[in-house]
C-alpha positions in Angstrom: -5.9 -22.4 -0.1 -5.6 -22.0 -3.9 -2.4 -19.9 -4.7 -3.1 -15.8 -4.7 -2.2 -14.4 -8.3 -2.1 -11.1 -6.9 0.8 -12.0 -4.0 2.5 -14.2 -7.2 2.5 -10.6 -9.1 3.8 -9.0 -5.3 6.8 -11.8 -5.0 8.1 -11.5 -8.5 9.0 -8.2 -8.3 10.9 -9.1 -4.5 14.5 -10.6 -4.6 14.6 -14.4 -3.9 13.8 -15.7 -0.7 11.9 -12.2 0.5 10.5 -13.6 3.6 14.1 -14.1 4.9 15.3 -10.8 3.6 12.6 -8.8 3.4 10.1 -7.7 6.5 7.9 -5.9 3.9 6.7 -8.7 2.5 5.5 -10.1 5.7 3.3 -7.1 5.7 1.9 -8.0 2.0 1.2 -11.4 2.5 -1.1 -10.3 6.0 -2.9 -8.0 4.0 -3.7 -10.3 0.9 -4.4 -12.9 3.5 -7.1 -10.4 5.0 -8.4 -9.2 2.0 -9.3 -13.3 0.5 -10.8 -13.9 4.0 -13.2 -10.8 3.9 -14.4 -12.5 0.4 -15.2 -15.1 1.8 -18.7 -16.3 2.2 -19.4 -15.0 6.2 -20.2 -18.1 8.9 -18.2 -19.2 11.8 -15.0 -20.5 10.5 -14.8 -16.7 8.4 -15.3 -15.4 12.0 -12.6 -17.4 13.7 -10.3 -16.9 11.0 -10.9 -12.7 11.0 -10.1 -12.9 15.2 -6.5 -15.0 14.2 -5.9 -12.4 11.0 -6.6 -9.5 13.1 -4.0 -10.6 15.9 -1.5 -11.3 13.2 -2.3 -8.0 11.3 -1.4 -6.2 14.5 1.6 -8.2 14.8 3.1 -7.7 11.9 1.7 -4.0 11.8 4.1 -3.4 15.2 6.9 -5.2 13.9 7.5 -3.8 10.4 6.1 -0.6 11.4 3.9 -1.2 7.6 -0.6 -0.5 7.9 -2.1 -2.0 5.0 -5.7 -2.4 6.2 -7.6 -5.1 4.5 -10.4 -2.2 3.2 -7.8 -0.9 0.9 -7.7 -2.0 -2.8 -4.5 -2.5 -4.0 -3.6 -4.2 -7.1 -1.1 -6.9 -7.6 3.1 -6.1 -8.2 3.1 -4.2 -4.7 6.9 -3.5 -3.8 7.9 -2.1 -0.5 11.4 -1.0 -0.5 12.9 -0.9 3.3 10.1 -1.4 6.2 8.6 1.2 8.7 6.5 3.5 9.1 4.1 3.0 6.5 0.6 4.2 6.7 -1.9 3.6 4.0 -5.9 4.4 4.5 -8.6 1.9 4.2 -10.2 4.3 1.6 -7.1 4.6 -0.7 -6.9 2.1 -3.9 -3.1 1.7 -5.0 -2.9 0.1 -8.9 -0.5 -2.3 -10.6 3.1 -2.4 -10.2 3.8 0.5 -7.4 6.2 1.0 -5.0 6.3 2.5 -1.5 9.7 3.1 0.2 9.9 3.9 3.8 7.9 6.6 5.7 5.2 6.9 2.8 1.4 8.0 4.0 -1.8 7.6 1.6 -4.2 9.4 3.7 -6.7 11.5 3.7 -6.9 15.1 5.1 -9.9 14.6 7.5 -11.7 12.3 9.1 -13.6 10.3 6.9 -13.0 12.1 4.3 -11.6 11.5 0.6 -8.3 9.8 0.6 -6.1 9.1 -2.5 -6.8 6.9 -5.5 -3.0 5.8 -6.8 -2.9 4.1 -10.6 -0.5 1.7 -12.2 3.1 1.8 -11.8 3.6 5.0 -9.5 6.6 5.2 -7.5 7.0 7.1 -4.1 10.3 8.3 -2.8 10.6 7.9 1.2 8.6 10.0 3.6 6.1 10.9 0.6 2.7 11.7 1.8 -0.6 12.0 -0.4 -3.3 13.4 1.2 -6.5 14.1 0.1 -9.2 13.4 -2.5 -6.6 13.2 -5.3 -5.0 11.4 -8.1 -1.6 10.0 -9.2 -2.0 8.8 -12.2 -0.1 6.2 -14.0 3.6 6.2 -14.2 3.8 8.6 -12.1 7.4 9.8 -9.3 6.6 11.4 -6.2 9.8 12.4 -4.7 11.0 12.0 -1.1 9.7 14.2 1.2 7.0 15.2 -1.0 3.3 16.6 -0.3 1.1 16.2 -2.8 -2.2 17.8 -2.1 -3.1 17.9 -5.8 -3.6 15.4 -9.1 -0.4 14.3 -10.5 -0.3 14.0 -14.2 0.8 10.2 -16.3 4.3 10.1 -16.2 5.1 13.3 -14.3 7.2 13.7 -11.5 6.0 16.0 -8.5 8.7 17.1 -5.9 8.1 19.2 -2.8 6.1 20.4 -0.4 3.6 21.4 -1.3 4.2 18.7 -4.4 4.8 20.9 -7.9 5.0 19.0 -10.9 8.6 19.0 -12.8 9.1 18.1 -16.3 
């Protein structure tokens, strides 16, 4: 397989040696994997390979406690500080450059319905959630234990629950 620029982008912002350090990054690589297979042109050996990708997602989805389905967008740089229990809807797209610590959710509100779009650079605090149709624009801080139910501003910070923006 040709090298992955995005999961280059993923590693380099991880500490050397992340696969012996880090669980999250075991998480990363399955869903990268996922996503270049569902690229691929379909035909048997695409089908064989989904059925061994799918038993490794779930794998690695029960040991590191980390969902990222391959139906999700998310852009290169992802960083997942400390593992578990780390939910992230197939309908979500996560830019550039973020970072997740434990406990975070990017879901929607209802079935099937609208669920977040995250931009560049945004950084969640542990046991944030974002729910809804919303969006977290670029460079922005959602603190721990945060809802936000509503757009976040560039380069604000929103706290709470429900999430108000501070300056």
């Amino acid at each position: 397989m040709r090298p992955d620029p995005d999961f280059e982008a993923d590693l380099a912002r991880y500490p050397d040696r992340p696969f012996l350090r880090e669980q999250s990054i075991w998480a990363i690589w399955v869903y990268r994997l996922g996503r270049r297979l569902l690229n691929r042109t379909p035909g048997l050996i695409r089908s064989v390979q989904l059925k061994f990708y799918w038993l490794i997602f779930r794998i690695i989805e029960t040991l590191t406690g980390i969902s990222l389905p391959p139906a999700t967008r998310i852009g290169p740089g992802l960083r997942i500080h400390h593992f578990g229990n780390i939910i992230v809807n197939p309908d979500a797209i996560i830019g550039c450059n973020c970072t997740l610590r434990q406990g975070v959710t990017i879901g929607n509100l209802i079935e099937h319905g609208p669920s977040p779009v995250i931009e560049d650079d945004v950084e969640f605090g542990a046991y944030a959630q974002a729910l809804g149709g919303i969006r977290i624009a670029s460079r922005a801080k959602i603190g721990a234990m945060s809802v936000v139910l509503c757009d976040v501003p560039a380069g604000a910070t929103a706290v709470g629950i429900p999430a108000r923006i501070i300056e």
